[in-house]
GUGUKE-950310 format. One record per residue: residue in one letter; x, y, z of N, C-alpha, C, O in turn. Coordinates in steps of 0.05 Angstrom, whole numbers, padded with zeros to 5 digits, always signed. Layout:
// GUGUKE-950310
AXYZXYZXYZXYZ;...
This chain:
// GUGUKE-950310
X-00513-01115+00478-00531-01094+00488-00518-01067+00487-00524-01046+00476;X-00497-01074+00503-00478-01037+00496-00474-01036+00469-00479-01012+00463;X-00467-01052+00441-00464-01048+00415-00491-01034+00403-00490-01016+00386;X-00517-01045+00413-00541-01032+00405-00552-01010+00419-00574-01002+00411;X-00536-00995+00448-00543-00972+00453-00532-00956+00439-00545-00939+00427;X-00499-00957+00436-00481-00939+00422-00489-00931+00393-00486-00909+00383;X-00499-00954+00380-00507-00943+00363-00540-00925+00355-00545-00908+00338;X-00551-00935+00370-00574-00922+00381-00568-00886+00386-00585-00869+00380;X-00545-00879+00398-00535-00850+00407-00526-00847+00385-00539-00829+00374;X-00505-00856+00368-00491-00851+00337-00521-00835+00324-00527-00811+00321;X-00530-00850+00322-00556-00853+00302-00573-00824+00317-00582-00811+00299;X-00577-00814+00337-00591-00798+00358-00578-00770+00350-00593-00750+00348;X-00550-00767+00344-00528-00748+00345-00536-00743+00317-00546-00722+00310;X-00532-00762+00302-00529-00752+00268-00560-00735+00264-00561-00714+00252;X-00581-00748+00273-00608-00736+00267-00607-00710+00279-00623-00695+00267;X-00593-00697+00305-00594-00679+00315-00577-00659+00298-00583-00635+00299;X-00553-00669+00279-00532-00656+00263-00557-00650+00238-00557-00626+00229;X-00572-00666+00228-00584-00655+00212-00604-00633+00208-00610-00620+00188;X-00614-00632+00237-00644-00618+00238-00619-00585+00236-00623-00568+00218;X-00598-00581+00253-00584-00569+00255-00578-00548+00233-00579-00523+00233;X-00570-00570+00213-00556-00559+00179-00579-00557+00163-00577-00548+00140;X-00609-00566+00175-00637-00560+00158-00642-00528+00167-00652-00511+00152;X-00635-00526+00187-00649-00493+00202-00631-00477+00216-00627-00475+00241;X-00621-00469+00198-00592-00460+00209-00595-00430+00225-00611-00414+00213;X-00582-00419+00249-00594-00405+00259-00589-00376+00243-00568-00374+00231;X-00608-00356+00241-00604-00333+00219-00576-00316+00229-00573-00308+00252;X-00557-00313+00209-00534-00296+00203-00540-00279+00219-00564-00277+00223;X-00522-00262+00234-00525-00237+00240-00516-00219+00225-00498-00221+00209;X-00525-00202+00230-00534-00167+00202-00506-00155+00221-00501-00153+00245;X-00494-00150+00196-00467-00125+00197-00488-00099+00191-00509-00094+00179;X-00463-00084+00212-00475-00058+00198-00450-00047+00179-00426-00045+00186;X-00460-00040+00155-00450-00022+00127-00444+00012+00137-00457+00026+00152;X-00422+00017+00124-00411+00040+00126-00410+00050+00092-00394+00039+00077;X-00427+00071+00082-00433+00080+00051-00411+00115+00068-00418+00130+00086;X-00387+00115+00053-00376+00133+00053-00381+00154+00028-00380+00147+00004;X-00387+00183+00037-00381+00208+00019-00401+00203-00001-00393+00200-00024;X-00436+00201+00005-00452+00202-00016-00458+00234-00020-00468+00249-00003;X-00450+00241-00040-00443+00266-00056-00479+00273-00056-00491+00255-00068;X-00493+00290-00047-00514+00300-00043-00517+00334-00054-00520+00356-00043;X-00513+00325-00078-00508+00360-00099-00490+00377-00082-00495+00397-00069;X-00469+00366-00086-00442+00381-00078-00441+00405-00100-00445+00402-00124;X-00433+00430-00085-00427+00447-00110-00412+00471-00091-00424+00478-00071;X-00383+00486-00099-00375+00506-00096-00385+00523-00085-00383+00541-00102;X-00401+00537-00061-00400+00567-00055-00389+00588-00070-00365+00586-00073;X-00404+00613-00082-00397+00642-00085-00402+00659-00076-00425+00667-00076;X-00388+00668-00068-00389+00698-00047-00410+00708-00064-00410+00704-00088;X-00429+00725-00050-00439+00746-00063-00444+00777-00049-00466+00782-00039;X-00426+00796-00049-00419+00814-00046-00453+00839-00036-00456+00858-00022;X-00470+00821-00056-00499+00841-00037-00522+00815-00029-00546+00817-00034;X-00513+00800-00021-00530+00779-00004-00510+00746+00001-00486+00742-00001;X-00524+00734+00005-00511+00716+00018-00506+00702-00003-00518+00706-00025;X-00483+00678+00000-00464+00657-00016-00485+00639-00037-00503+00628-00024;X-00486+00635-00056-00503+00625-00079-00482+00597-00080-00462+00591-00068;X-00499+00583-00100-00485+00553-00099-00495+00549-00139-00511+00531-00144;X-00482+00567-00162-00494+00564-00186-00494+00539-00199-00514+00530-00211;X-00468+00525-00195-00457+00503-00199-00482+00480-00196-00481+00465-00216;X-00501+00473-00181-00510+00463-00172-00533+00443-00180-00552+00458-00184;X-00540+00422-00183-00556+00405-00201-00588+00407-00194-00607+00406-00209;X-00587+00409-00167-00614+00408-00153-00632+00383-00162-00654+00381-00172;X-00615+00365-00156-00623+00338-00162-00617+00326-00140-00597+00336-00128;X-00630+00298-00123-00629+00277-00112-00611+00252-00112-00616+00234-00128;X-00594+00251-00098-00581+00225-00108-00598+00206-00091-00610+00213-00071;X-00598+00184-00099-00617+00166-00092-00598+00131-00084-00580+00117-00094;X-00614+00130-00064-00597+00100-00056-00618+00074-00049-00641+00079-00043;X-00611+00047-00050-00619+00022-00044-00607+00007-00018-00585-00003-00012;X-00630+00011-00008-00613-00008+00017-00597-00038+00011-00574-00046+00015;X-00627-00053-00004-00620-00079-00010-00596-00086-00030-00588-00109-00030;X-00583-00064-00049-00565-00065-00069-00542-00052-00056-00519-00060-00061;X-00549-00027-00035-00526-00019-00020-00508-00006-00037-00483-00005-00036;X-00533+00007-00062-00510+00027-00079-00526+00045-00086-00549+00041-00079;X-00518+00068-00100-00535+00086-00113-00543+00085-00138-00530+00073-00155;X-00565+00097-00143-00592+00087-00160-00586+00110-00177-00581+00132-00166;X-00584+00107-00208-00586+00132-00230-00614+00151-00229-00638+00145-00229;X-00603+00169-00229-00620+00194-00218-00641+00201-00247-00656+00221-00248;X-00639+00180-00269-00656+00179-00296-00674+00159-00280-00698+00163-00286;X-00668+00130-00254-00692+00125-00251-00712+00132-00224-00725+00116-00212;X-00708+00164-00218-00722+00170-00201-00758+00167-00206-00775+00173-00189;X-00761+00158-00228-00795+00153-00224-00799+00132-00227-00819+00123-00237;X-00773+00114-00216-00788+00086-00207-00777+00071-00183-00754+00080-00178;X-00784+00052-00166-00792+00053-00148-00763+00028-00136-00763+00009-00120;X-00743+00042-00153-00713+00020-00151-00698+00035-00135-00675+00030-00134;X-00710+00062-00115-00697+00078-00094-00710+00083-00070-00734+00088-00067;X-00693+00082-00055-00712+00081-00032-00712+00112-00013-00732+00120+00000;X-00689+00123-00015-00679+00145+00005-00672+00161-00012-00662+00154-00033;X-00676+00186-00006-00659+00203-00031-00645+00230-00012-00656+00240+00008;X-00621+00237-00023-00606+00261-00008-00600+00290-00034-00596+00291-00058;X-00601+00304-00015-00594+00329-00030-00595+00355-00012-00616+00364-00003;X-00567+00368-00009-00566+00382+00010-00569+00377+00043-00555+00362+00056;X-00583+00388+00048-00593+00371+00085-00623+00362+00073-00634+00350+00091;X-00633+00363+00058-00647+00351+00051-00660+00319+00045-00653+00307+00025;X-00678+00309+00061-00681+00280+00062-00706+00269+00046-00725+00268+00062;X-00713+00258+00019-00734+00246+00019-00735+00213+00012-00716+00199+00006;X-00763+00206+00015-00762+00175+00020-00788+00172-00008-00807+00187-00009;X-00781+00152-00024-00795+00140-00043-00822+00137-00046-00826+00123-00066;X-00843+00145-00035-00869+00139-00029-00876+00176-00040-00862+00191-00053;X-00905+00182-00025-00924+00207-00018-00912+00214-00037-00906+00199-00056;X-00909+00242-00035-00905+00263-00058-00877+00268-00067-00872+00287-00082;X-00856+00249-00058-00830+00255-00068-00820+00232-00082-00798+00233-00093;X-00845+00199-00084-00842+00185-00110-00852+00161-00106-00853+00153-00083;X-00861+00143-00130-00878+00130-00139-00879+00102-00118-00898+00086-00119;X-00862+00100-00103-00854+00075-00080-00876+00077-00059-00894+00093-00054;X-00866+00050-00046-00883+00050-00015-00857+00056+00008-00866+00062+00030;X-00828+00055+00005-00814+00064+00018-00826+00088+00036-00836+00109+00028;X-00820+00078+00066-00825+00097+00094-00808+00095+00108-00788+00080+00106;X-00817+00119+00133-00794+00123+00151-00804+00133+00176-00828+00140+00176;X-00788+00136+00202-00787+00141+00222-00766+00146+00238-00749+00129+00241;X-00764+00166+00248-00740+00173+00253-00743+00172+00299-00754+00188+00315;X-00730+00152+00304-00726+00145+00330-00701+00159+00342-00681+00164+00328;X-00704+00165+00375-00685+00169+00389-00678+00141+00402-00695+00125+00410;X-00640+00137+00404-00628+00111+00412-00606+00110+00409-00595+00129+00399;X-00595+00093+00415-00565+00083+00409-00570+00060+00384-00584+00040+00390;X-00562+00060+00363-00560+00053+00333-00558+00023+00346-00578+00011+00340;X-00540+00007+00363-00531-00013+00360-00549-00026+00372-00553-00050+00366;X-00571-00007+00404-00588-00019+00408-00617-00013+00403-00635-00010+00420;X-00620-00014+00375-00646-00016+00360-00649-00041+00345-00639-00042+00322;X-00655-00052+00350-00652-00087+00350-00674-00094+00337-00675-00117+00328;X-00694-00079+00334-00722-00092+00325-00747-00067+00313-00761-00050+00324;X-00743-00077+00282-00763-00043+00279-00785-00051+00286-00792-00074+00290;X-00803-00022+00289-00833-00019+00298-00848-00031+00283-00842-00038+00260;X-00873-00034+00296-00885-00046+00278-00899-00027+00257-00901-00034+00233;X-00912+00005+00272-00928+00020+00264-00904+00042+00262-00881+00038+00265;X-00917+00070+00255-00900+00096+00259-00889+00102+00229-00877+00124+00226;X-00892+00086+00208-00874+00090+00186-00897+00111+00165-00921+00108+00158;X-00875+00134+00161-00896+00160+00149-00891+00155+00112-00882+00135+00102;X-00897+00174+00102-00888+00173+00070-00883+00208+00074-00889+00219+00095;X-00869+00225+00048-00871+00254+00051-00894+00262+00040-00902+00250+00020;X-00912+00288+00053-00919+00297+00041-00907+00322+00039-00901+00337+00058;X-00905+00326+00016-00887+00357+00014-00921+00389+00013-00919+00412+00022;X-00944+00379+00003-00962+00395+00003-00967+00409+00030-00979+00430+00033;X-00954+00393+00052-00957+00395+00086-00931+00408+00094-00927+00413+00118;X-00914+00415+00076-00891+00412+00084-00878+00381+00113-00861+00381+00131;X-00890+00368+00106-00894+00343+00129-00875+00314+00113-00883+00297+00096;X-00845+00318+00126-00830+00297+00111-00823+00274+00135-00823+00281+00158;X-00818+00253+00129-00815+00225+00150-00784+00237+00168-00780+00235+00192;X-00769+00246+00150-00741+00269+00149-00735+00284+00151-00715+00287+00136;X-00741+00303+00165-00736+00331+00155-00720+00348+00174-00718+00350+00198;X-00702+00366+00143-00683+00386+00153-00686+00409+00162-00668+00423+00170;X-00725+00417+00161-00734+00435+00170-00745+00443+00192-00752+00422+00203;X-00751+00462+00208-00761+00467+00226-00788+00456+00234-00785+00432+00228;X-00810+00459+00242-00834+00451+00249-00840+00476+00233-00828+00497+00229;X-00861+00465+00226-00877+00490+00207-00912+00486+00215-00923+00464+00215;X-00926+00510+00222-00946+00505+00238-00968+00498+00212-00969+00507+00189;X-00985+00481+00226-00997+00472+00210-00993+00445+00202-01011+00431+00193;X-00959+00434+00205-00956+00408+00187-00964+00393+00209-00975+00400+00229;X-00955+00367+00201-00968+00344+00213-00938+00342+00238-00922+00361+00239;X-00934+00317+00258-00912+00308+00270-00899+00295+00269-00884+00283+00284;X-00904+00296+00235-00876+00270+00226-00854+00289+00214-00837+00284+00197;X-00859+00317+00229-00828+00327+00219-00811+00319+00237-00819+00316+00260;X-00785+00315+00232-00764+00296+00246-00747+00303+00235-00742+00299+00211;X-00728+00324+00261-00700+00332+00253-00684+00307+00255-00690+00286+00265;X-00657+00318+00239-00641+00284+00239-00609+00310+00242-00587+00300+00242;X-00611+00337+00243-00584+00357+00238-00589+00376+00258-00611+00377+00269;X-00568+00392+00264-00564+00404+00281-00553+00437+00259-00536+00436+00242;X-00563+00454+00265-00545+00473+00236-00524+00494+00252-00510+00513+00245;X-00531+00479+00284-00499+00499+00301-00520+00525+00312-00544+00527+00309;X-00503+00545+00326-00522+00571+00342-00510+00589+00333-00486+00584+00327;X-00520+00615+00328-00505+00635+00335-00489+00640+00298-00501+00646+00278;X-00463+00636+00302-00453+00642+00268-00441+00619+00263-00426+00616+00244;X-00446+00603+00279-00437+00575+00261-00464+00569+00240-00486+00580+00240;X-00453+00551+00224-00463+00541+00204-00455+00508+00191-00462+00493+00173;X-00434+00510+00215-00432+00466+00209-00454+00457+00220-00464+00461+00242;X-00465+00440+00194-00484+00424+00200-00469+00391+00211-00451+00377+00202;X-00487+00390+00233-00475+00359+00247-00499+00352+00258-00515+00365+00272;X-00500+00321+00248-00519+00305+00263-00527+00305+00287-00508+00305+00303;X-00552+00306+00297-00558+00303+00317-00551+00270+00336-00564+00251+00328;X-00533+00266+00358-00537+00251+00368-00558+00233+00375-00576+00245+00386;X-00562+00210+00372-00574+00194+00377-00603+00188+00367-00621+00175+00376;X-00599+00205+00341-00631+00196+00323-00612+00170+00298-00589+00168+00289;X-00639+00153+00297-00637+00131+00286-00665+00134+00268-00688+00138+00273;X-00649+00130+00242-00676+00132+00224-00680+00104+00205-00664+00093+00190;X-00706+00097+00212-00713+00063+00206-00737+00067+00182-00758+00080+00182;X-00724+00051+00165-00738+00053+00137-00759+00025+00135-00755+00003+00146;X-00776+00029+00123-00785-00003+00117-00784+00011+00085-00792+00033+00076;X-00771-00013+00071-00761-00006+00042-00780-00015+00029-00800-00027+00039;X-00774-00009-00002-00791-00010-00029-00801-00045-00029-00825-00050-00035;X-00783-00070-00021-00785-00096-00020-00794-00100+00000-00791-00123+00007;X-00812-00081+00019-00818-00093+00040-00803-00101+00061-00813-00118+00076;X-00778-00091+00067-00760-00112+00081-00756-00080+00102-00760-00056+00097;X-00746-00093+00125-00738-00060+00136-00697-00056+00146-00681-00074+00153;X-00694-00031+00144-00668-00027+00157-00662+00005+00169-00675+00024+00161;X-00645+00007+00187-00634+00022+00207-00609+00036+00191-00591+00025+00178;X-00615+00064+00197-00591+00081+00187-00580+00105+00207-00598+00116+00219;X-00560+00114+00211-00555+00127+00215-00532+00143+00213-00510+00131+00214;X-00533+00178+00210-00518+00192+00193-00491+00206+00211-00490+00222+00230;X-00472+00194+00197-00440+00205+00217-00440+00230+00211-00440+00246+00229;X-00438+00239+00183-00424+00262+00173-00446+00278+00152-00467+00271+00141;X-00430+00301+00152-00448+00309+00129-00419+00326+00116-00420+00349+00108;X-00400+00314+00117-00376+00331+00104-00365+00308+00095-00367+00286+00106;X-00347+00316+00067-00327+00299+00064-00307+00286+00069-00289+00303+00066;X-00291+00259+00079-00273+00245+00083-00292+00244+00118-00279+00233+00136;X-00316+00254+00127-00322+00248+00160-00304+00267+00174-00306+00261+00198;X-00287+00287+00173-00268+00295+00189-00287+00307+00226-00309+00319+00229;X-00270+00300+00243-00283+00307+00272-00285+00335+00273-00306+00344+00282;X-00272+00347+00266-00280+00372+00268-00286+00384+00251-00264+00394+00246;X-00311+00400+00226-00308+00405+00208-00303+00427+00209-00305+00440+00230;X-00290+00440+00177-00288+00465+00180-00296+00471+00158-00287+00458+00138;X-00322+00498+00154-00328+00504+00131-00315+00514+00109-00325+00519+00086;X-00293+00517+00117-00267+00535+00096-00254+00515+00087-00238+00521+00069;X-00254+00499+00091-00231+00470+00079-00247+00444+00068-00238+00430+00050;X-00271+00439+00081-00287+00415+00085-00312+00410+00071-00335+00415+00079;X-00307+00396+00045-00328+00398+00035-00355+00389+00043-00357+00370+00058;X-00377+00403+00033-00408+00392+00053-00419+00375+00034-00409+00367+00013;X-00448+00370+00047-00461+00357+00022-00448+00330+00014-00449+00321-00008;X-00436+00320+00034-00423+00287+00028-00430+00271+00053-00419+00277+00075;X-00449+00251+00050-00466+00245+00074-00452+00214+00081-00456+00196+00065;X-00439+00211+00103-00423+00184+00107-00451+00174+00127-00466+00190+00138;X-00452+00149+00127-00473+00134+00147-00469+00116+00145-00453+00109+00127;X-00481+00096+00165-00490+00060+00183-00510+00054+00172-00527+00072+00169;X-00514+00038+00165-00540+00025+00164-00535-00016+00167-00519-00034+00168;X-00558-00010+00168-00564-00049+00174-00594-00057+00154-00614-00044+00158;X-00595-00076+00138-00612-00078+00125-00616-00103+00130-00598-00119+00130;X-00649-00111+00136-00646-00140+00149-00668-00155+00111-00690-00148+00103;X-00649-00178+00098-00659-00185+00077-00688-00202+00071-00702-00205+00052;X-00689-00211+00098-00702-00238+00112-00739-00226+00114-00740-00201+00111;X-00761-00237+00117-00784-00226+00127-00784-00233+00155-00794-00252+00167;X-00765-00202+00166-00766-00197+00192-00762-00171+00194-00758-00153+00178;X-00763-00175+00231-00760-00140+00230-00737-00142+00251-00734-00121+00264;X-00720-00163+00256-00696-00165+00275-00680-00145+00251-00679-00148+00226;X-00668-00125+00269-00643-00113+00257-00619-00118+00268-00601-00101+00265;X-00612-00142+00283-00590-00152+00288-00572-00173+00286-00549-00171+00296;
């Protein structure tokens, strides 16, 4: 009788080991660190009867993938293999009028680590005809819509370091449908804590993000 319970529990344990290794509980999402994305970096020139020109300058988009977690050739900006695009303080997202995608955005106040679960609703596309971007480095402009959303700070007075605003979190639902959480450390090269516009190059955007691969919207 004890030989046919024990094995009765043997037998109880292994079926419990299986259901286990059938449904395994989901990975948890790292968050990624994309250091020094070069966002049309170009030299300052003095200009002696108005302000500093930038000639050097591409006035082009670099463009990135969450799901590939690299940057996208700027020959395939009219298709829909990018999701975010940078240039200058400049932010656009793949959809509305800045490109052929369903990539959206929203830009939340939070602490990055505890944004655990994107929205369900709130996700904009740009329209640039509104001046109305999901991103934006611009002011409110009357007339646009309220999906303008600062994500920078451009300093008071005669400063001119641009630094992220604390505690905005900007949540994409990407081109695959899938969604992820970003947010921006630096807008200078190597991240240095204190920048300095005389030494420090700009236009190099370090950030976090978390991209969840799964059809979910857990970002943790």
């Amino acid at each position: 009788m004890k030989y046919i319970f024990s094995l009765s529990l043997i037998l109880l344990l292994v079926g419990f080991s299986a259901c286990d290794k059938s449904n395994p509980a989901p990975a948890p999402l790292n968050a990624i660190v994309f250091n020094d994305l070069n966002a049309d970096y170009a030299p300052l020139v003095l200009n002696p009867a108005g302000p500093p020109t930038r000639p050097a300058e591409k006035k082009k988009y670099t463009f990135f993938n969450f799901k590939t977690g690299q940057i996208v050739a700027n020959t395939d900006s009219a298709t829909n293999k990018w999701d975010i695009g940078f240039r200058a303080t400049s932010i656009i997202l793949n959809s509305g009028t800045s490109g052929p995608g369903s990539a959206q955005a929203q830009v939340v106040t939070g602490v990055f680590s505890e944004v655990v679960t994107a929205p369900e609703s709130g996700y904009v596309s740009d329209n640039k005809a509104t001046n109305a971007f999901a991103v934006s480095s611009a002011p409110f402009v009357p007339g646009s819509t309220s999906t303008n959303n600062w994500w920078q700070n451009a300093g008071s007075g005669s400063s001119t370091i641009v630094s992220p605003i604390a505690g905005r979190v900007i949540l994409v639902k990407t081109n695959d449908g899938r969604y992820a959480k970003m947010e921006i450390i630096s807008y200078y090269k190597g991240a240095p804590a204190a920048p300095n516009n005389l030494t420090d190059l700009d236009r190099h955007y370090t950030f976090r993000y978390v991209y969840q691969p799964a059809a979910s919207m857990s970002l943790k």
